[in-house]
N, CA, C and O of each residue as an XYZ file, in Angstrom:
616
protein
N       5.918     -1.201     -8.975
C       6.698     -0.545     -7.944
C       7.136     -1.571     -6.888
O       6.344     -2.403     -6.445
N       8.866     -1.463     -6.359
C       8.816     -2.990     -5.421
C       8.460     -1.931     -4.262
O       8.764     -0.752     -4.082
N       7.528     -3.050     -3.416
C       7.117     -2.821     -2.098
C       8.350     -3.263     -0.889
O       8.970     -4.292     -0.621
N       8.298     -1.800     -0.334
C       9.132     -2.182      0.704
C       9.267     -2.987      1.998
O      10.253     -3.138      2.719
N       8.387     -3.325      2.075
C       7.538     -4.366      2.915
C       8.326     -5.911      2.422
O       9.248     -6.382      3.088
N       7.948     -6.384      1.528
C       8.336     -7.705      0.855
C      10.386     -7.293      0.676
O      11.211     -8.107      1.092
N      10.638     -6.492      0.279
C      12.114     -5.891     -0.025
C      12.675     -6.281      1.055
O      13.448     -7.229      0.921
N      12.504     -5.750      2.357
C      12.864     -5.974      3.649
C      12.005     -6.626      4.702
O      11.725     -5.988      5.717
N      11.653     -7.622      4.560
C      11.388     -8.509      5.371
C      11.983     -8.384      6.953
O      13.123     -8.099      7.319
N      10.848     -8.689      7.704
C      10.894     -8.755      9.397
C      12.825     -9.236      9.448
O      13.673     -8.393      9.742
N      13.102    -10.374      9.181
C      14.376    -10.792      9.607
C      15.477    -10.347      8.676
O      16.552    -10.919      8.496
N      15.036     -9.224      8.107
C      16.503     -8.269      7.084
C      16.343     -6.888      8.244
O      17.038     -5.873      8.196
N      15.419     -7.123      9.099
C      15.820     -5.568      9.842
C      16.394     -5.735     11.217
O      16.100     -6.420     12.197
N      17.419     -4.768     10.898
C      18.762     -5.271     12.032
C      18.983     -4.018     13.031
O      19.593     -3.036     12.607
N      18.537     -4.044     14.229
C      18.447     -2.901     14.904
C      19.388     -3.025     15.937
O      19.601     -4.044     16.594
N      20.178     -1.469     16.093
C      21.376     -1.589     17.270
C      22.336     -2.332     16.647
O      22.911     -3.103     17.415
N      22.763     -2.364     15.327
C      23.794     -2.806     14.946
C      24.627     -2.040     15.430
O      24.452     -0.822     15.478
N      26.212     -2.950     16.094
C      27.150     -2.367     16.616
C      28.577     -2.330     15.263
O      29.246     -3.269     14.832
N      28.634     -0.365     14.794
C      30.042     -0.878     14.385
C      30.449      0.808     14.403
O      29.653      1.736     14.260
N      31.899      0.903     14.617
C      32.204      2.126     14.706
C      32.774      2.898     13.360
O      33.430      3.930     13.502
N      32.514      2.390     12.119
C      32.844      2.853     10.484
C      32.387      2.509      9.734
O      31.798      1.431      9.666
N      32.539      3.521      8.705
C      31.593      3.047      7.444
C      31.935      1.562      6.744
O      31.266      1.194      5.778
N      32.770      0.915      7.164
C      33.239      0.005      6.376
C      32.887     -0.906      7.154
O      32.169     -1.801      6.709
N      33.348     -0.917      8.685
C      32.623     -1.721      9.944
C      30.770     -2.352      9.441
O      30.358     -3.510      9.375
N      29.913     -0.816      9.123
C      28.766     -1.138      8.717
C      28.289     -1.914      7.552
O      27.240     -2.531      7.371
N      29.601     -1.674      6.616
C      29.470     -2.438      5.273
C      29.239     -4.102      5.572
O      28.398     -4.970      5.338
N      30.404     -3.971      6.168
C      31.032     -5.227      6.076
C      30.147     -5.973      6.946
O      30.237     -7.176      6.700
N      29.093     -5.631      8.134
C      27.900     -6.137      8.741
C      26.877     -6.559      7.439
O      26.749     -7.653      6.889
N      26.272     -5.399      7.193
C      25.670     -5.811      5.931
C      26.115     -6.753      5.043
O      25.361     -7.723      4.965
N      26.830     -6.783      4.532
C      27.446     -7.553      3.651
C      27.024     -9.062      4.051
O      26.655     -9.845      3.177
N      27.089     -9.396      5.274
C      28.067    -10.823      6.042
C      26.317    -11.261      6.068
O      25.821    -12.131      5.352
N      25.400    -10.225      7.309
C      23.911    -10.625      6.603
C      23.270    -10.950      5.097
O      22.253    -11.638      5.179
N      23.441    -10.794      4.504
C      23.217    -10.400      3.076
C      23.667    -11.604      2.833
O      22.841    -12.511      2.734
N      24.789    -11.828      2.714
C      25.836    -13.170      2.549
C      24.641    -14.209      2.563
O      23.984    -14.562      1.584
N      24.447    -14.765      4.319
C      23.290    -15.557      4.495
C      22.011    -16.015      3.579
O      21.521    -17.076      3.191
N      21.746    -14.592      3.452
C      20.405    -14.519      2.873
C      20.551    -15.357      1.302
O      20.052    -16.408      0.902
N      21.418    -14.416      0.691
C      21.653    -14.770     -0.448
C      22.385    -16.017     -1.219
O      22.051    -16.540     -2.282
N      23.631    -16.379     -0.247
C      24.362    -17.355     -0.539
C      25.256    -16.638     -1.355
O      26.116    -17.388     -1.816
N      25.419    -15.006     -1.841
C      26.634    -14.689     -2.062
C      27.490    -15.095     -1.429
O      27.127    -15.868     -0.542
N      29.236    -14.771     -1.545
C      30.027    -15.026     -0.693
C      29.743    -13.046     -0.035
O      28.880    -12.283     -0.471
N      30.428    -12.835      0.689
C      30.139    -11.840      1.998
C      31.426    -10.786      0.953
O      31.042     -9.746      0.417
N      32.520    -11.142      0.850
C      33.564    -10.591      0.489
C      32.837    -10.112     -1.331
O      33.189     -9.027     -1.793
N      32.246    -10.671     -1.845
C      31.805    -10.553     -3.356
C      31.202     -9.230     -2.766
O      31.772     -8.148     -2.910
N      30.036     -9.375     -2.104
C      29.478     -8.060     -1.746
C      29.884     -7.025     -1.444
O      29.581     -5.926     -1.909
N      30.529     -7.254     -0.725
C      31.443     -6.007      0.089
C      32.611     -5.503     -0.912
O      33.017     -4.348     -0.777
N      33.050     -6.168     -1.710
C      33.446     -5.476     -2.887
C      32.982     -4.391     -3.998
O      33.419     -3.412     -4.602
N      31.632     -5.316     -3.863
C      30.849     -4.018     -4.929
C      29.739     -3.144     -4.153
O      28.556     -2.942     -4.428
N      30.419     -2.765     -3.249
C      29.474     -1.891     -2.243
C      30.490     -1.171     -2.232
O      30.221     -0.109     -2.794
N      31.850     -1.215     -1.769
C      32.942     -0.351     -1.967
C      33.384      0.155     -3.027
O      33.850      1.292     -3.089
N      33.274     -0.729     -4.092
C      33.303      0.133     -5.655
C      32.189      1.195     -5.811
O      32.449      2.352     -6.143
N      31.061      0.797     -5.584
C      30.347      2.059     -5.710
C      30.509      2.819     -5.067
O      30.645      3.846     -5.733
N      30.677      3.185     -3.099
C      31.494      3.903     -2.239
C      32.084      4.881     -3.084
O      31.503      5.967     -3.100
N      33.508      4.711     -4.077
C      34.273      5.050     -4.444
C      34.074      5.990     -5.248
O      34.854      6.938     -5.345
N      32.900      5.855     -6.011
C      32.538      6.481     -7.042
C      31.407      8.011     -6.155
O      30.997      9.015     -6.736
N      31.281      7.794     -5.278
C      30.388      9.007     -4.138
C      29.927      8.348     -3.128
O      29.588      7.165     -3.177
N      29.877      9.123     -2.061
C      29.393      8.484     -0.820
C      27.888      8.431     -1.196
O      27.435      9.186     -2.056
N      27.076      7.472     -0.496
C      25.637      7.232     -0.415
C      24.878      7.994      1.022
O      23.737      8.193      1.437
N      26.005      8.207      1.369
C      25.418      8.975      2.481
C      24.556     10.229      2.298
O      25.307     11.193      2.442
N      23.530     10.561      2.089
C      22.623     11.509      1.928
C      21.904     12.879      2.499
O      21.177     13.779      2.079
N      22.763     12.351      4.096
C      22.837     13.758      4.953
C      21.080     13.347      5.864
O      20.214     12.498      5.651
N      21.209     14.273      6.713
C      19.777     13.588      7.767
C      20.276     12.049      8.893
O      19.379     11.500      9.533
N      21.241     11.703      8.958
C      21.177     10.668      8.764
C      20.829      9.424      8.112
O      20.147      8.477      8.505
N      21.457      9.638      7.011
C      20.444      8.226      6.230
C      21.938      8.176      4.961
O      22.576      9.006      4.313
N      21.935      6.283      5.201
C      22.865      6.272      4.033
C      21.963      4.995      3.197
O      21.359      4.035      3.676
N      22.122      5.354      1.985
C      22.026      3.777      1.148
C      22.497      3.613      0.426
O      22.447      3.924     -0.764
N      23.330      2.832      1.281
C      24.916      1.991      0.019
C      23.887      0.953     -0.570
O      22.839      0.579     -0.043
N      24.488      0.524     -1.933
C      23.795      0.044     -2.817
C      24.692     -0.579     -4.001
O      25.660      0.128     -4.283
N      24.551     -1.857     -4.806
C      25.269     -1.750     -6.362
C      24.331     -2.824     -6.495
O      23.196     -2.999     -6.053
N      25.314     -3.686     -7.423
C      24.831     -4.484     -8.710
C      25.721     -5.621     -7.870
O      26.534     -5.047     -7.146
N      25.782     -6.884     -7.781
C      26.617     -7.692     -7.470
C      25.990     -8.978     -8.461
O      24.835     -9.246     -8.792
N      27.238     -9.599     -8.749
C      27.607    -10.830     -9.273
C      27.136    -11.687     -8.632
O      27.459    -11.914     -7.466
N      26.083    -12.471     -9.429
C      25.948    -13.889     -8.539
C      24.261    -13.900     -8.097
O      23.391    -14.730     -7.835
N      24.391    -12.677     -8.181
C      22.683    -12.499     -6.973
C      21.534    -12.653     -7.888
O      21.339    -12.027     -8.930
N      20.411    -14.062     -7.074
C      19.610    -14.099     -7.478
C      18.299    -13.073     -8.069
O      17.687    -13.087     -9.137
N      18.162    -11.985     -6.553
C      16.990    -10.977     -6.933
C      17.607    -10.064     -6.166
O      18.722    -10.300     -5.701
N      16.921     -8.842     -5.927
C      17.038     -7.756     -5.305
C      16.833     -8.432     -3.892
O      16.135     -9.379     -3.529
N      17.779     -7.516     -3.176
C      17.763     -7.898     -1.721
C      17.859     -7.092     -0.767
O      18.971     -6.790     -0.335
N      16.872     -6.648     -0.314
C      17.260     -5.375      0.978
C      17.311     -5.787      2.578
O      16.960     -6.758      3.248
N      18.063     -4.268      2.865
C      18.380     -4.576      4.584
C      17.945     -3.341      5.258
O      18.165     -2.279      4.676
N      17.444     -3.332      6.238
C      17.544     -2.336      7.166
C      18.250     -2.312      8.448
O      18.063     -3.087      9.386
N      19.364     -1.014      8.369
C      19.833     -1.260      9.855
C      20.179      0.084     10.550
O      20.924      0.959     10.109
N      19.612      0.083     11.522
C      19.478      1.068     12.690
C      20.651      0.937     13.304
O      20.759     -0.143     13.885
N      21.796      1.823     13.406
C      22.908      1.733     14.239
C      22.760      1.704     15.615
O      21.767      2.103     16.223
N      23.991      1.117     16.206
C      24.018      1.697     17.639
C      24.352      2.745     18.064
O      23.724      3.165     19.036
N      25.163      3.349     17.657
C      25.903      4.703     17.190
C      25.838      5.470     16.082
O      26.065      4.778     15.090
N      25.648      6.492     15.846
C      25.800      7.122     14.604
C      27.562      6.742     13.864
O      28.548      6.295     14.449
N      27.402      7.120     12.472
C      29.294      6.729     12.247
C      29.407      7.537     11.227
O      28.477      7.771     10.456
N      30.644      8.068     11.131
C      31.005      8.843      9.782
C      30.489      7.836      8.470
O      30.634      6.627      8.284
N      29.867      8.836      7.711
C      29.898      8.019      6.130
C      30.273      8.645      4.843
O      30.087      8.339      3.666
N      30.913      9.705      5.504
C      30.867     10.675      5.040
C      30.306     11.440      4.015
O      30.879     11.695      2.956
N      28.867     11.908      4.417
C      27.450     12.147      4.036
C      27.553     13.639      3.616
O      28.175     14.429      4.327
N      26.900     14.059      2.375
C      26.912     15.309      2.181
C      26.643     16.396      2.856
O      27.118     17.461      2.460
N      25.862     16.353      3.961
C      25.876     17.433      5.070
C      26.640     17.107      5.984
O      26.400     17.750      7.006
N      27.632     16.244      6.103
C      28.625     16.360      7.138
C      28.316     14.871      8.336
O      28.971     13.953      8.829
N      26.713     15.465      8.359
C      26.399     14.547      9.952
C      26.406     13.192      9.998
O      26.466     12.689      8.876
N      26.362     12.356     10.978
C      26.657     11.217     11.427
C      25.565     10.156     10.798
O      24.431     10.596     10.609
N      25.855      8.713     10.448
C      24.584      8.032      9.801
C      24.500      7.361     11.311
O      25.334      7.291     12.214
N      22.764      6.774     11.168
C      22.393      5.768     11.929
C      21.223      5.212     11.544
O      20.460      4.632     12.317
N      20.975      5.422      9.925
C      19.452      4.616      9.860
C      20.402      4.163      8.266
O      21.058      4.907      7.536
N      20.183      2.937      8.168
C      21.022      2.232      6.199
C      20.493      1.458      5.897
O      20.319      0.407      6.514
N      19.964      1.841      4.554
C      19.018      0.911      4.135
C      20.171      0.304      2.948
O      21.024      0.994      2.389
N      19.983     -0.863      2.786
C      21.360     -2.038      1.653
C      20.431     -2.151      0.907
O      19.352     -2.255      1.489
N      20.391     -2.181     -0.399
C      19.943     -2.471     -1.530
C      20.674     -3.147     -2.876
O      21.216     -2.395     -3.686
N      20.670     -4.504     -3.071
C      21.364     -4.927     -4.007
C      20.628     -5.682     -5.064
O      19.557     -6.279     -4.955
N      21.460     -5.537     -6.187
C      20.527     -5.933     -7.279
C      21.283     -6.987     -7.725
O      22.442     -7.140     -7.340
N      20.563     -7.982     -8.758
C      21.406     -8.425     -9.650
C      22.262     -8.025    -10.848
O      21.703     -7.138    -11.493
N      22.996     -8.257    -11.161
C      24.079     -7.624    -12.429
C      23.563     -6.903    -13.392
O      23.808     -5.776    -13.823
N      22.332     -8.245    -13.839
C      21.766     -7.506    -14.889
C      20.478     -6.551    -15.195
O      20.050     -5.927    -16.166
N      20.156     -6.737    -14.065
C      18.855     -5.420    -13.761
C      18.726     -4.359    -14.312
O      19.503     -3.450    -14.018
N      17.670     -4.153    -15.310
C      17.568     -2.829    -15.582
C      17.637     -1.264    -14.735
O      18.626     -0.769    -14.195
N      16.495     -0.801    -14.810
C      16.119      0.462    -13.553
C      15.371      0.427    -12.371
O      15.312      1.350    -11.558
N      14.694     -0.852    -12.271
C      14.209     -1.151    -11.386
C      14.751     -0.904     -9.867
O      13.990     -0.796     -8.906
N      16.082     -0.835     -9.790
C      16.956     -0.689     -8.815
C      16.748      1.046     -8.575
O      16.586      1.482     -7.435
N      16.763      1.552     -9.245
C      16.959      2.572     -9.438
C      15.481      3.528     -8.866
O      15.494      4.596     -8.255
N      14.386      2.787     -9.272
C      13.185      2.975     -8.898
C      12.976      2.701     -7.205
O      12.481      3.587     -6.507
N      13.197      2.025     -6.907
C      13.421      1.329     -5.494
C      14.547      2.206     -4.747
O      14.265      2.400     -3.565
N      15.615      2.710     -5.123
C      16.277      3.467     -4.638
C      15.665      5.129     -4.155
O      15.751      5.872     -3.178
N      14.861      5.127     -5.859
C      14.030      6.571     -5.586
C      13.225      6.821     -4.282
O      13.152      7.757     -3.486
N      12.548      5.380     -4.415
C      11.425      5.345     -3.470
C      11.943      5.610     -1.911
O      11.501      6.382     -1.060
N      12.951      4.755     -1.874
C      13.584      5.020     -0.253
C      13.945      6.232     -0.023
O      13.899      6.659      1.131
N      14.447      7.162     -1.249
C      15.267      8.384     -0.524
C      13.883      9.509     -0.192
O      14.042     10.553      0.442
N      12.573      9.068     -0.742
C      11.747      9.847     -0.828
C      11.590      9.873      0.807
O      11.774     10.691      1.708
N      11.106      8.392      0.668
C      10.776      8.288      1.778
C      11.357      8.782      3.297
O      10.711      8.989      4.324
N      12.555      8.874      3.098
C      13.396      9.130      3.979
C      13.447     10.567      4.294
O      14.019     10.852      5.346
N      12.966     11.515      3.599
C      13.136     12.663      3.246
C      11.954     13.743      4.386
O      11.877     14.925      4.722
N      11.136     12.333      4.669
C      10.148     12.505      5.594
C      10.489     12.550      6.944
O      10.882     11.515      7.482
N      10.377     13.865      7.742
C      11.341     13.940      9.097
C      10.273     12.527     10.114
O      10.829     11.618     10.732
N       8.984     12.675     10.048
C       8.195     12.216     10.498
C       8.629      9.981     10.545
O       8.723      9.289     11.559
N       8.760      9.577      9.242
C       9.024      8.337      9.067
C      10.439      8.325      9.517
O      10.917      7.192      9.577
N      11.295      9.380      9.875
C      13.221      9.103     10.365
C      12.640      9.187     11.438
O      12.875      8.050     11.849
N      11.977      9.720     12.329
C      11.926      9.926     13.403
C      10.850      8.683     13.943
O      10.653      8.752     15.156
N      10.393      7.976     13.504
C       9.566      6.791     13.680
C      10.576      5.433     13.190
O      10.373      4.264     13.519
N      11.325      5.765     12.613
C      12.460      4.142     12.330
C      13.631      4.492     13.725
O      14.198      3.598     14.353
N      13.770      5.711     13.943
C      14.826      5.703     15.145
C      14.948      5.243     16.553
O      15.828      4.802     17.293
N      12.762      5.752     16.637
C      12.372      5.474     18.000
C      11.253      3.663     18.188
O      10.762      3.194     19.215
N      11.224      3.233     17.081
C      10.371      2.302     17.109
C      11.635      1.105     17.911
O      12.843      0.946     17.733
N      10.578      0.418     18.859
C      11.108     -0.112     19.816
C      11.563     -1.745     18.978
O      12.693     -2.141     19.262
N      10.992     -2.364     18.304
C      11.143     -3.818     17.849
C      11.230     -3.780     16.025
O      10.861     -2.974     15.171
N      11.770     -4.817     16.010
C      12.072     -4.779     14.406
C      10.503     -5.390     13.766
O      10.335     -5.197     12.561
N       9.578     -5.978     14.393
C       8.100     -5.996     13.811
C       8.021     -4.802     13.211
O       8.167     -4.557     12.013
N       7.630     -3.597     14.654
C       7.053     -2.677     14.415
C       7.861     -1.737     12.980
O       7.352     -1.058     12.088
N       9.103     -2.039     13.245
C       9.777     -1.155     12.324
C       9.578     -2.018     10.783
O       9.600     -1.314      9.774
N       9.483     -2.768     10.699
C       9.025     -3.685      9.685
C       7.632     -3.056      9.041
O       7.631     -2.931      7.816
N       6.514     -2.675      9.728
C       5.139     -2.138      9.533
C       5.786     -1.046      9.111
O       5.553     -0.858      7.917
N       6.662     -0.060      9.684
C       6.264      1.556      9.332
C       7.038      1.314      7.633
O       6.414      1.811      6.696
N       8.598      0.428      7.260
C       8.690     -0.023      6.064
C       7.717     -0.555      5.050
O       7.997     -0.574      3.851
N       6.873     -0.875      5.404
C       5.962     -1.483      4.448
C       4.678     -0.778      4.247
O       3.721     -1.091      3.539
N       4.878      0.315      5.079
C       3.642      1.690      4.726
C       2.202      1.166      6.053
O       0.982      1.304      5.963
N       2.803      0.741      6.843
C       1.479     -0.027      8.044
C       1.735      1.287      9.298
O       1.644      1.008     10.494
N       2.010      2.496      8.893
C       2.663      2.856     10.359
C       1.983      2.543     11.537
O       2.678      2.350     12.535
N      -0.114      2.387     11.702
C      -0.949      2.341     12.384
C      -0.434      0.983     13.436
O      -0.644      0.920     14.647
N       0.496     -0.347     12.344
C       0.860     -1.526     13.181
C       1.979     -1.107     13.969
O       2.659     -1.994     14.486
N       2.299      0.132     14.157
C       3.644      0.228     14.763
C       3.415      0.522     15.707
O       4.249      0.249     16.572
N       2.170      1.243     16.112
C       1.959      1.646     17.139
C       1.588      0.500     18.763
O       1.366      1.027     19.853
């Protein structure tokens, strides 16, 4: 099972990101990600919008996780980012996102992605852990309640 802890690492969690659209947020993600990975930023953001296309990831609660397969990428790579604003994503219940978790795989990845995807939406599903990534003051602490430490968050 990948641990979300190691997935998103202290410096993949990006809090008070400022952008006013879903594409605004992409394209943040993306440009981090970029860094990390040594993708180019634009490769990503391509296949984050192809999948886009195919249904929004937006999941309703606030919570989106855009996600694909990209070219090039060494391993799975996650992000967390806490908006500054909520933004259209246009999410199956309508309402506004402000918590996105990025999840990208390599090309050729089996289900593993898929497993890791499960795990987040579970998780998310928990009013208790949305309501502890919204209000946690530092990206440490929010780092602990990701990696199942909620006791370090406190």
């Amino acid at each position: 099972m990948i641990d979300l802890g190691s997935l998103v690492t202290p410096d993949r969690v990006l809090l008070d990101l400022k952008a006013t659209s879903k594409r605004q947020v992409l394209r943040s993600l993306a440009q981090a990600a970029a860094r990390v990975t040594g993708v180019d930023a634009e490769v990503i953001l391509e296949a984050l919008l192809q999948r886009e296309r195919l249904g929004t990831t937006g999941l309703g609660e606030g919570i989106a996780i855009p996600h694909a397969r990209v070219p090039g990428l060494a391993s799975f790579t996650g992000f967390f980012a806490r908006l500054a604003k909520p933004v259209d994503f246009e999410a199956v219940d309508g309402a506004p996102v402000d918590l996105v978790f990025l999840l990208l795989a390599p090309e050729g990845t089996g289900t593993d992605h898929l497993k890791a995807l499960a795990r987040i939406a579970r998780l998310l599903r928990e009013e208790e852990f949305r309501n502890a990534l919204r209000t946690c003051p530092d990206r440490a602490k929010v780092h602990a309640i990701l990696a199942g430490r909620p006791e370090a968050a406190r």
